[in-house]
C-alpha positions in Angstrom: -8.8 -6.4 9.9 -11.6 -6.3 7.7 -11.3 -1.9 7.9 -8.2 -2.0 6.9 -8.8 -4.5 3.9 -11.5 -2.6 2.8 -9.3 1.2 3.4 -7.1 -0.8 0.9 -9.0 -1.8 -1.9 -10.8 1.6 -1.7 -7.5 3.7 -1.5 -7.2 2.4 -5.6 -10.3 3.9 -6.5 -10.1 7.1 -4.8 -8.3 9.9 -5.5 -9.2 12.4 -2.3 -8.3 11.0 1.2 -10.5 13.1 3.0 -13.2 11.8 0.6 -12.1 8.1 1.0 -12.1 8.9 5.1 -15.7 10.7 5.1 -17.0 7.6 2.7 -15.4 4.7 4.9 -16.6 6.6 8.1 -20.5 7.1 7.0 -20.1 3.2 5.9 -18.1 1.5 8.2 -19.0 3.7 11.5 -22.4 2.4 12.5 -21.7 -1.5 11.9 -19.0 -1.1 14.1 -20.8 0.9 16.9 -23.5 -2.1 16.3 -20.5 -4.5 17.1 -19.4 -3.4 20.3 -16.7 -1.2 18.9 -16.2 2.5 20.9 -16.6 5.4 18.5 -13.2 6.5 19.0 -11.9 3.1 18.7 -13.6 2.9 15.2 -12.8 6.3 13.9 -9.0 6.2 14.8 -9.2 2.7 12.6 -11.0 4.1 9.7 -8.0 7.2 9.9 -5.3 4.5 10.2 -6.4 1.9 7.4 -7.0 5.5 4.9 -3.5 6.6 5.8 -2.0 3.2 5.0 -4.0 2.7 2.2 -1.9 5.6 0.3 1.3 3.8 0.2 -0.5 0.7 -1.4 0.4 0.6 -5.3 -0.6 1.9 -7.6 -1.1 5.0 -5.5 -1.0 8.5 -7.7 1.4 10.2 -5.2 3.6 7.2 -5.9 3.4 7.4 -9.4 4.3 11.1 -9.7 6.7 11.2 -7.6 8.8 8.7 -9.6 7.9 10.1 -12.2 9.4 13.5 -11.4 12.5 12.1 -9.7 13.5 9.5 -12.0 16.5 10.9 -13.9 16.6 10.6 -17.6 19.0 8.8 -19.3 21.5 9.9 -22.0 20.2 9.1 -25.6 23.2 8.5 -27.7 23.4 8.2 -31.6 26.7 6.7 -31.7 29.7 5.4 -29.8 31.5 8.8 -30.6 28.5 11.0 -29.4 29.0 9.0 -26.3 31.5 8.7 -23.6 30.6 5.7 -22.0 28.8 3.9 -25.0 28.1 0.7 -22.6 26.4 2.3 -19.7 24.1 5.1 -21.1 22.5 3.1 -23.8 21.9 -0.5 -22.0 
């Protein structure tokens, strides 16, 4: 639990996922060898809490990709430059 905590809090300040997966590996790997954990067991963790740590906010990807599919909104002047005066300019 505490891997995937710390993939979290670390996914905020990272931008690279391979670097995030290298960094958490060379600190997180031998602790959990020391605890009784297999290698695989431990590495597979590390991979999962990274990958879950991108859909975390505020994650980058997420930001852009609002960002670029958000669909703008009508500016209106006036009620005559507008059709539907009430909706477009809530």
């Amino acid at each position: 639990m505490s891997v995937i905590v710390v993939a979290y809090f670390f996914s905020d300040i990272c931008g690279s996922k391979m670097a995030e997966v290298s960094a958490l590996g060379s600190a997180l790997m031998p602790p959990l060898t020391k605890a009784g954990y297999d290698r695989r067991d431990s590495a597979s963790l590390i991979a999962a809490g990274t990958a879950m740590g991108m859909l975390v906010p505020p994650a980058i990807f997420m930001i852009v990709i609002a960002q670029v599919t958000t669909p703008r909104r009508w500016h209106c002047s006036s009620p005559a430059s507008c059709p539907r005066w009430s909706s477009c300019c809530a």
